[in-house]
C-alpha positions as a printed NumPy array, in Angstrom:
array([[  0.   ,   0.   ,   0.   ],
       [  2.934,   2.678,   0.753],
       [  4.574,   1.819,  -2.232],
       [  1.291,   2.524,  -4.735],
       [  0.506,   5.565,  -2.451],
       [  4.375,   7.157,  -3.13 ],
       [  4.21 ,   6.08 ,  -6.359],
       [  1.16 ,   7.938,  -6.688],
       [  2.44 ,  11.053,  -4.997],
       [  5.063,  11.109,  -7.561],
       [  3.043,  11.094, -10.287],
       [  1.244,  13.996,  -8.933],
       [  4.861,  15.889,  -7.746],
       [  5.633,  15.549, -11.493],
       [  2.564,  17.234, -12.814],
       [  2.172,  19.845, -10.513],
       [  5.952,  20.833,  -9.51 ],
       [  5.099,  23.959, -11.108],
       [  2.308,  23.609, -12.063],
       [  2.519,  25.549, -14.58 ],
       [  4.745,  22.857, -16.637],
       [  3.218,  19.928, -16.982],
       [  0.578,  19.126, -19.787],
       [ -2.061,  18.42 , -17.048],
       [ -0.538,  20.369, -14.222],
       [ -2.3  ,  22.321, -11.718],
       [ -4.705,  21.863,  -8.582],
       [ -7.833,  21.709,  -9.84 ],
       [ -9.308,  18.752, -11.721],
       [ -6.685,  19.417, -14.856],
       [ -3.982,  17.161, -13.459],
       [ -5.997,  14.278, -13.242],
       [ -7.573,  14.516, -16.549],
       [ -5.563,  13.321, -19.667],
       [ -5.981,  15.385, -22.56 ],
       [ -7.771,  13.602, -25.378],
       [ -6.201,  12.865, -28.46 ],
       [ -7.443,  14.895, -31.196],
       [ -9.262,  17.626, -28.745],
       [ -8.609,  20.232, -30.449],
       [-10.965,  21.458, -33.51 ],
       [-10.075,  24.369, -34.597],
       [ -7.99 ,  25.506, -37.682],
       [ -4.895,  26.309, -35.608],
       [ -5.207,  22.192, -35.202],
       [ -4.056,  21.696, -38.224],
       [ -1.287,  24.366, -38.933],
       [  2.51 ,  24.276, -38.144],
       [  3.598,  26.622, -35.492],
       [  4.85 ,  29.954, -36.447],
       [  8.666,  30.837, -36.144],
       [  7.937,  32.428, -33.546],
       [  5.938,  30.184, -30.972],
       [  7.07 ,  28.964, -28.111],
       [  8.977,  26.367, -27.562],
       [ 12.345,  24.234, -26.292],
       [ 14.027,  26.117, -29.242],
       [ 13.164,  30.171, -26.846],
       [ 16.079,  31.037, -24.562],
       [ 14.379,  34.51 , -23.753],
       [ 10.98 ,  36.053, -23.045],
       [  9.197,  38.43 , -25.47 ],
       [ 10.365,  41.72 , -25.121],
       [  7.557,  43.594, -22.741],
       [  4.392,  45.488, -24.485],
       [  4.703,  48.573, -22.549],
       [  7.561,  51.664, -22.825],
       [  9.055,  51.219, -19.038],
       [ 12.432,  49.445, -18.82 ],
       [ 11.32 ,  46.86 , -16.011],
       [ 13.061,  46.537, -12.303],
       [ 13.075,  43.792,  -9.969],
       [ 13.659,  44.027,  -6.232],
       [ 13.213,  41.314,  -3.499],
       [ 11.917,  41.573,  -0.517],
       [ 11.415,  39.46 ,   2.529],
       [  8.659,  39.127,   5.278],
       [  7.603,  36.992,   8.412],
       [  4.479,  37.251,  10.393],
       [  2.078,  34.475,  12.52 ],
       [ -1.091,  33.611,  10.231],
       [ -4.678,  32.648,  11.716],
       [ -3.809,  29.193,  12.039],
       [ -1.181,  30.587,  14.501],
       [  1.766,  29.238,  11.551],
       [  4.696,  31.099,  11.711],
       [  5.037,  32.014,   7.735],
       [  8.182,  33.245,   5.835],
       [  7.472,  34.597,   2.616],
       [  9.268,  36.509,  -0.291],
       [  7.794,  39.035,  -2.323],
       [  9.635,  39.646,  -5.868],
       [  8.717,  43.499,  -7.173],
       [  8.39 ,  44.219, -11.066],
       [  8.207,  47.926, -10.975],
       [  8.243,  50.827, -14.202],
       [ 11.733,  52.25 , -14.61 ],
       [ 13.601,  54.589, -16.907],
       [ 17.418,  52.767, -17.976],
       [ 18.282,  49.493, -17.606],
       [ 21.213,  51.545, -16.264],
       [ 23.691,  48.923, -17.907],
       [ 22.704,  46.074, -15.649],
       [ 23.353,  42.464, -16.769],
       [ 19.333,  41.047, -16.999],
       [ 17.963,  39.609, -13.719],
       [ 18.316,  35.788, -13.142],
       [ 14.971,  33.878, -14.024],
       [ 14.614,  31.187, -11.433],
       [ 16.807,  30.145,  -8.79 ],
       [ 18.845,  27.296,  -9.751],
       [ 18.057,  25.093,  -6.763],
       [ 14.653,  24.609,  -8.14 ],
       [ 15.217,  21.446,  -9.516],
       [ 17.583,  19.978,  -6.544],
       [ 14.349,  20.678,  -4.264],
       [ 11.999,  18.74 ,  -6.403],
       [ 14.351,  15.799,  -6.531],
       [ 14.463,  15.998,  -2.967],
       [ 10.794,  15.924,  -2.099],
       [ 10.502,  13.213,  -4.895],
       [ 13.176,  10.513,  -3.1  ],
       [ 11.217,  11.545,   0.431],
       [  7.975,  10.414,  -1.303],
       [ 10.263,   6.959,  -2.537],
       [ 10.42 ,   8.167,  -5.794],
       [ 14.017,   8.334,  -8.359],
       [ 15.256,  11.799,  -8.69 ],
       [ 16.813,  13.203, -11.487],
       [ 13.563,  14.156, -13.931],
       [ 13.283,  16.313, -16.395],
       [ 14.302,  19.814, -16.077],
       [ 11.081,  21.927, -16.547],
       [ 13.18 ,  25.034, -17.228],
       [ 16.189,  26.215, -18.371],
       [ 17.531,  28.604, -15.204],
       [ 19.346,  30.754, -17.407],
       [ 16.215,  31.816, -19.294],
       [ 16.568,  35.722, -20.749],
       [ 14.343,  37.757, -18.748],
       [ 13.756,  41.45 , -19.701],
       [ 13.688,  42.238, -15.974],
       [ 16.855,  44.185, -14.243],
       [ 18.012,  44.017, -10.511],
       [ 17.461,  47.125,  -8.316],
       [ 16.978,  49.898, -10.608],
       [ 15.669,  52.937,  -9.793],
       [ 11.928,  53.46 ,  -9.992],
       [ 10.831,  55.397, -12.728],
       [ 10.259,  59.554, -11.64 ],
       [  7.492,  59.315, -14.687],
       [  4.615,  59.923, -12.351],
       [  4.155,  60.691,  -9.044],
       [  2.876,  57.14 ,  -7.761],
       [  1.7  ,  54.012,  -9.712],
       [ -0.756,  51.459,  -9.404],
       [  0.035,  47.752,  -7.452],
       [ -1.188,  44.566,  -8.371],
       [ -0.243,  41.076,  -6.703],
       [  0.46 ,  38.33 ,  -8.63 ],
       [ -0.231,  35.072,  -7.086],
       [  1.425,  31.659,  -8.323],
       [  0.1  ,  28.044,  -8.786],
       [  0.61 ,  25.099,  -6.493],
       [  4.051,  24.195,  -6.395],
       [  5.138,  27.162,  -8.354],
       [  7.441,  29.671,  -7.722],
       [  7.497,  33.825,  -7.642],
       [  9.027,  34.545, -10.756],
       [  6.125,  32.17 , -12.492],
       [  4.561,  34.788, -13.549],
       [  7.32 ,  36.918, -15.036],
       [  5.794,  36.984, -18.415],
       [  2.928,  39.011, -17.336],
       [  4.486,  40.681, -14.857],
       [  7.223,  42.103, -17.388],
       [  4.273,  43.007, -19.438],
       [  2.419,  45.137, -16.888],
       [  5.229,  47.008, -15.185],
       [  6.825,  47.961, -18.612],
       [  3.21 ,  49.652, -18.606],
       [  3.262,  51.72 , -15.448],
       [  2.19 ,  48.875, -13.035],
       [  3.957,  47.938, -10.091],
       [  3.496,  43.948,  -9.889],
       [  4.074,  42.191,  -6.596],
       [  4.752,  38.36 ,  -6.524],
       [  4.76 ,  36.765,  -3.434],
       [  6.501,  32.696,  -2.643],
       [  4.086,  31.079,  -0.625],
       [  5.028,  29.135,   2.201],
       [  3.767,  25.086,   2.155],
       [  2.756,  25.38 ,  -1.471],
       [  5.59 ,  27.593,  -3.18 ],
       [  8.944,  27.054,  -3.982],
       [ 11.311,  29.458,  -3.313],
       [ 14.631,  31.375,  -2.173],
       [ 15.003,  33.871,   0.452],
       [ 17.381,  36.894,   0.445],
       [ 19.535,  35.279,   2.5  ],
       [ 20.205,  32.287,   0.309],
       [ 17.897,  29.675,   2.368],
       [ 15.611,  27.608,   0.328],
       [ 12.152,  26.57 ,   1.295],
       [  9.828,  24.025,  -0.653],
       [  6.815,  22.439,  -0.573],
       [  5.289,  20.556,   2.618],
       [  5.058,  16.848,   2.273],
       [  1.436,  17.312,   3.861],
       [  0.573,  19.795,   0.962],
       [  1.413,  17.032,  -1.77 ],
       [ -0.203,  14.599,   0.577],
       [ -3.861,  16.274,   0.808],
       [ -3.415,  17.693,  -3.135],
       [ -3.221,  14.392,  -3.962],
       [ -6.032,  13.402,  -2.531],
       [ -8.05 ,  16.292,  -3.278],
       [ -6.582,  15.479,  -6.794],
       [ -8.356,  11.869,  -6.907],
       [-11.469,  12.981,  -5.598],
       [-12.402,  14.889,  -8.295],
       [-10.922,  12.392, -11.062],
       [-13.448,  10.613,  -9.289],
       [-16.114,  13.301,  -8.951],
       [-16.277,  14.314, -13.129],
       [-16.72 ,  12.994, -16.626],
       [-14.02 ,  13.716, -18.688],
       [-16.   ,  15.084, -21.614],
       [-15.772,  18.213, -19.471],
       [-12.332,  18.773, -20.81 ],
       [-13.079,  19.572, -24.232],
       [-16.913,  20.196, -24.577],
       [-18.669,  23.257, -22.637],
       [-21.045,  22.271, -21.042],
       [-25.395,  23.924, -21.022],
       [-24.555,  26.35 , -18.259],
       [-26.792,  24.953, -15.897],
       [-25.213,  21.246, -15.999],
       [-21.524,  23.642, -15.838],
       [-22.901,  24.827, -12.628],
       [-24.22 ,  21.477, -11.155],
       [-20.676,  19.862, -11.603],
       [-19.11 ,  23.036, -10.602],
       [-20.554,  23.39 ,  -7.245],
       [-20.411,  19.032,  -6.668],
       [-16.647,  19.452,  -7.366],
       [-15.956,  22.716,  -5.132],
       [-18.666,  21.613,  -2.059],
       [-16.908,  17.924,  -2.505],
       [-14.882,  16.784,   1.236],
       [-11.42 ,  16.955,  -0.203],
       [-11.708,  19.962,  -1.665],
       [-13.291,  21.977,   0.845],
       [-10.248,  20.467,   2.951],
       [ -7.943,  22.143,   0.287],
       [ -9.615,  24.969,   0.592],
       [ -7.681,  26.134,   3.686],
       [ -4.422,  26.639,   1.454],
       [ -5.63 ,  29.405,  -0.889],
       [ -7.021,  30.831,   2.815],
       [ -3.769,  31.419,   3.905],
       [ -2.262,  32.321,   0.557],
       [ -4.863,  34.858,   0.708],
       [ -3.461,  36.031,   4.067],
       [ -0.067,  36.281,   2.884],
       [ -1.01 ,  38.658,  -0.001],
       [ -3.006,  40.638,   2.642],
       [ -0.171,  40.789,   4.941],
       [  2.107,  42.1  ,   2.411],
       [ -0.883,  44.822,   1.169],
       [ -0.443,  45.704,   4.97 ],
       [  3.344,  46.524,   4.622],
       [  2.72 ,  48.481,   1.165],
       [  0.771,  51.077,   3.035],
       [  3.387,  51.306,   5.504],
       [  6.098,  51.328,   2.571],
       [  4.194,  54.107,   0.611],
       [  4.054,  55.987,   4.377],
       [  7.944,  55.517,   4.935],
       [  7.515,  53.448,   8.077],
       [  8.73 ,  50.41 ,   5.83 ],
       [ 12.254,  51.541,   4.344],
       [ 12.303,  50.969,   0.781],
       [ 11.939,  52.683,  -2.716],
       [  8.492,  52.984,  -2.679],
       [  7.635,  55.564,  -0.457],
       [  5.021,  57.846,  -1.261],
       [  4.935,  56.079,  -4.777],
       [  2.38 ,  53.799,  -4.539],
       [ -0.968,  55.022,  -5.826],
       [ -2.777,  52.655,  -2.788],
       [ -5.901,  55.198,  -2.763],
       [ -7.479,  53.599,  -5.997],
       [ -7.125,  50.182,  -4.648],
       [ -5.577,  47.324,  -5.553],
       [ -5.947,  44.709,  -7.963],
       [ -4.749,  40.454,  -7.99 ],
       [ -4.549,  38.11 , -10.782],
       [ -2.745,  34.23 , -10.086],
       [ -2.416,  31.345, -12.16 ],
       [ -4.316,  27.724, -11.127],
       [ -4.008,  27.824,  -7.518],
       [ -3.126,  30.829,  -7.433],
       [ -6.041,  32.36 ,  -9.723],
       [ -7.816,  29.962,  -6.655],
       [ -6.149,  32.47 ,  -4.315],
       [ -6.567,  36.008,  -6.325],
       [-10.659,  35.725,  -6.265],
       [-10.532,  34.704,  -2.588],
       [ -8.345,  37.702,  -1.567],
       [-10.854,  40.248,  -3.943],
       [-13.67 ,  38.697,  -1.685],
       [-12.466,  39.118,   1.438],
       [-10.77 ,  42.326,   0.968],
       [-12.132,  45.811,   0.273],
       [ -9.03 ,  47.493,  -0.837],
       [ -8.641,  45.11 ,  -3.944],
       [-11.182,  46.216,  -6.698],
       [-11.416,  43.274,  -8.565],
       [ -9.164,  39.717,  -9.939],
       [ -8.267,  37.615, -12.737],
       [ -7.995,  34.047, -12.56 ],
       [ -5.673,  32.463, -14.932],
       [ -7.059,  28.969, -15.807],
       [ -7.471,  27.878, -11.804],
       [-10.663,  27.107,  -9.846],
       [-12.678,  28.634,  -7.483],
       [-12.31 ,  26.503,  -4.224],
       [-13.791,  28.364,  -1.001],
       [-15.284,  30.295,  -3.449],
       [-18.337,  28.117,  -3.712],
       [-21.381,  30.373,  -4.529],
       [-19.916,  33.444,  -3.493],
       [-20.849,  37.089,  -4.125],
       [-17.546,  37.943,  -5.222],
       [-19.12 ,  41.816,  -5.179],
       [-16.08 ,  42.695,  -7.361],
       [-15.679,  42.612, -11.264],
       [-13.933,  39.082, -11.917],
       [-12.248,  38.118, -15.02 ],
       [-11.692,  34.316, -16.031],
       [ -9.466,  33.442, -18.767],
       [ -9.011,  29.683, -19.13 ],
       [ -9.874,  26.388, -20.884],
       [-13.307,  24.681, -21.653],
       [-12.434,  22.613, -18.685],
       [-12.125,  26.278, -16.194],
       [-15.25 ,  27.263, -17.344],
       [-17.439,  24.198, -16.685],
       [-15.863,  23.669, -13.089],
       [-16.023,  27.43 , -11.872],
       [-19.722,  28.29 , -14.428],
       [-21.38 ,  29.206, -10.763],
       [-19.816,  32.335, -10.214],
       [-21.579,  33.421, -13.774],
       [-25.014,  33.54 , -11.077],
       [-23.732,  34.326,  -7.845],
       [-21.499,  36.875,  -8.771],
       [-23.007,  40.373,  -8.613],
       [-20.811,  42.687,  -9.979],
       [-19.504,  42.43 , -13.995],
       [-18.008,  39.318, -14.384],
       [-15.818,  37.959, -17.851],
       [-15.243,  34.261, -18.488],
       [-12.729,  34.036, -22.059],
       [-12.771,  30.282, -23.02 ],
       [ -9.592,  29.651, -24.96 ],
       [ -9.477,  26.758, -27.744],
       [ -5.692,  25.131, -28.59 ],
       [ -4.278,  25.513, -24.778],
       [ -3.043,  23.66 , -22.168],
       [ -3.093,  24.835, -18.108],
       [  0.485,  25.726, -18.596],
       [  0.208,  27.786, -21.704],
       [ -1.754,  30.083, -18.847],
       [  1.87 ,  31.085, -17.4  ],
       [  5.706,  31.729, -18.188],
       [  5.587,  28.019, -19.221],
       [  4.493,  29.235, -22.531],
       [  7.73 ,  30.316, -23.399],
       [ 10.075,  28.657, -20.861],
       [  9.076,  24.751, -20.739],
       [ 11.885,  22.156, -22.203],
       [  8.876,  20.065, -23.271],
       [  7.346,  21.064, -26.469],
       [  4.814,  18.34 , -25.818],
       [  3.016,  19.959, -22.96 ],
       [  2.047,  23.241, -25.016],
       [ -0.921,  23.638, -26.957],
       [ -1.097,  24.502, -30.596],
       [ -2.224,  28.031, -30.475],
       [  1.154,  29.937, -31.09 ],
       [  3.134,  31.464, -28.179],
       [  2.821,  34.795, -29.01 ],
       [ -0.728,  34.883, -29.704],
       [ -1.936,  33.402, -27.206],
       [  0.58 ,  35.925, -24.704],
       [ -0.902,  38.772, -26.482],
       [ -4.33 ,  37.667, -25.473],
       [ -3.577,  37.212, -21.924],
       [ -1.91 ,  40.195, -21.224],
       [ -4.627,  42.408, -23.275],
       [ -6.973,  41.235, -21.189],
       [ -5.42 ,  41.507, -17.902],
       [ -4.161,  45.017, -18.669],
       [ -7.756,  46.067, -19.817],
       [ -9.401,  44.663, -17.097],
       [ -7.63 ,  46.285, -14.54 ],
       [ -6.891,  49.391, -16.92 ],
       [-10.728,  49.849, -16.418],
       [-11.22 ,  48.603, -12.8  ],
       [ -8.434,  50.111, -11.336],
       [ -7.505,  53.185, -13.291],
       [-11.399,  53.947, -14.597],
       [-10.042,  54.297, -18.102],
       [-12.606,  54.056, -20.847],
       [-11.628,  50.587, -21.734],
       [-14.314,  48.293, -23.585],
       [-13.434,  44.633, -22.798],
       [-15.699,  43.135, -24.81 ],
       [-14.004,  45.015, -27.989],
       [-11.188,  42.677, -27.64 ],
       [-11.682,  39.968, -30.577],
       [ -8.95 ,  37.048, -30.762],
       [ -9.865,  33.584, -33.031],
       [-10.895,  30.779, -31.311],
       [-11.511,  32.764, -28.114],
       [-15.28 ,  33.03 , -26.575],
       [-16.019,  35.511, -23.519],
       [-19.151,  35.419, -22.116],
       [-20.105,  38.389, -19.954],
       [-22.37 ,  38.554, -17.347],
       [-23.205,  42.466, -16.532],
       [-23.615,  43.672, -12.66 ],
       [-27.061,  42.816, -11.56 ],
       [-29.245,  45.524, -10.302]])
């Protein structure tokens, strides 16, 4: 029995590592479900990639959308969460500047990535030594410390929040993206569920008990759904059934508790912004953070799991995007916030409830030709050109990041933004306006 259960854990360490990497990666239902042969329908089915998609052959990101040169600073922070947990977190800042100020480009990841995954796989009896899901020496367009950009007076924040053994810099695609465009983008490692390096050089990985209850929250709802859910949507009203059976099911609710305290991290570090921006906090952003407009927090998988909790529970964020992740402890709620979904068939017929119990304006984009990871930096960075979907690399970037930046463009900065303009092939939104 111990050896089927570690091999089982293994399986799941390997497709949600970051879980941004794996074909089926992530924490909701996606891991478990194998993507059908011949799923895809569309024309992009059928057509070689461009030159310029992503794959094993990139050794850089895109260059960023905006006009900022884009800084990175680290920061880290400690504090005792509601389940009395001491947590140690690190925040990575992507912030507008002005010259790269002839800086050598910021590191991607931290090389002791993959030596932390091979250790948590030969704890859990498995062979270490797997493929590498990234290259470390990935090309970032992000540069170390630079000064923050005397453009304006202050600038907006968002958090970025990552997926389920991920890591901070998971989202550097997007984050690039944004603060090249005058936001500042905060990206926090999550203690239990994240990967990551502190300041000081220590390393901290996931929990065995994480992978432990994942896993089984992971089998329940293999268990729970059909998979004809991952390629066909579903009548909205059978959407919703198996939406609510998967997010109200015991394992999941159990699960739940995670994005809680991811949720409290983000808050925690909101809580030292304010007392950056006031000086009380010693760092480069006082008195530049434009805090008074509110906030706003997008996350991949889990961590899209984590950004709609966090808009819930907290009146100083205005609204969130969830990258291609599910809505557990979010069962049924009145998010009261504008909400923006971008994701697969499969994210839209196991989160469809929100589309009634959400009162404010609320955007669900289902994307044909993608996998979960193609929903983070692994759309550029993974070794395996397998796990990507067909829709090209820079396409399917470009759609992501319009739709993030106009969502929050119009949400946060009240600019006369018309998300529903944006048109992309093979891309449906459905919009659901605030209810009276």
């Amino acid at each position: 029995m111990k050896k089927i259960l570690t091999a089982t854990l293994a399986i799941v360490l390997a497709l949600t590592m970051l879980s941004a990497c794996g074909k089926n990666s992530g924490t909701s239902a996606h891991e478990e479900f194998p993507k059908p042969e011949n799923s895809s329908t569309s024309a992009h089915e059928e057509s070689p990639k461009p030159e310029n998609s992503g794959t094993s052959a990139q050794d850089e990101f895109p260059k960023p959308v905006g006009s900022y040169t884009v800084g990175r600073t680290q920061m880290d922070f400690k504090y005792k969460a509601s389940d009395n947990s001491e947590r140690e977190l690190t925040a990575l800042f992507f912030y507008p500047s002005d010259s790269s100020e002839g800086k050598p480009t910021a590191e991607y990841a931290f090389p002791e990535f993959h030596s932390l995954r091979d250790e948590l796989l030969v704890r859990l009896g498995a062979t270490a030594g797997g493929e590498q899901l990234f290259d470390s020496n990935f090309k970032t367009w992000s540069y170390e410390d630079l000064a923050l950009s005397e453009k304006e007076k202050q600038y907006p924040v968002l958090f970025f929040v990552h997926g389920a053994g991920a890591y901070p810099q998971q989202g550097t695609l997007f984050s690039q993206d944004l603060a090249s465009s005058g936001y500042i983008v905060v990206s926090i490692g999550h203690a239990e569920s994240g990967v990551y390096k502190l300041k000081d050089g220590r390393t901290v990985g996931m929990t065995e008990e994480f992978m432990d209850e994942l896993t089984k929250y992971g089998m329940e709802a293999a268990a729970l759904t059909p998979p004809e859910i991952v390629t066909e949507k579903l009548e909205e009203e059978e959407a919703i059934e198996i939406a609510r059976k998967l997010t109200s099911a015991p394992e999941a609710v159990k699960f739940a508790k995670y994005a809680v305290l991811q949720s409290e991290d983000i808050r925690y570090v909101a809580d030292s912004l304010y007392k950056m921006n006031t000086g009380d906090i010693e760092s480069m952003f006082k008195g530049k953070l434009q805090l008074e407009i509110g906030m706003g927090v997008f996350g991949h998988s889990f961590g899209g799991t984590t950004a709609a909790i966090v808009s819930r529970d907290d009146d100083r964020f205005v609204g969130a995007v969830n990258l291609d992740g599910n809505m557990l402890g979010a069962l049924d709620s009145d998010l009261k916030k504008p909400f923006m979904q971008l994701g697969t068939v499969l994210a839209y017929n196991t989160n469809a409830f929100l589309l009634e119990s959400n009162s404010q304006e609320t955007y669900f984009a289902i994307i044909d030709n993608v996998t979960h990871g193609d929903f983070s930096d692994s759309l550029f960075t993974t070794t395996n050109e397998a796990s990507r979907g067909t829709r090209d690399a820079m396409e399917q970037r470009n759609i992501i990041t319009s739709y993030t930046k106009a969502f929050f463009d119009r949400y946060m900065l009240k600019k006369e933004t018309e998300i529903e303009s944006l048109t992309f092939d093979g891309v449906e939104m459905i919009k659901k306006p605030q209810k009276n």
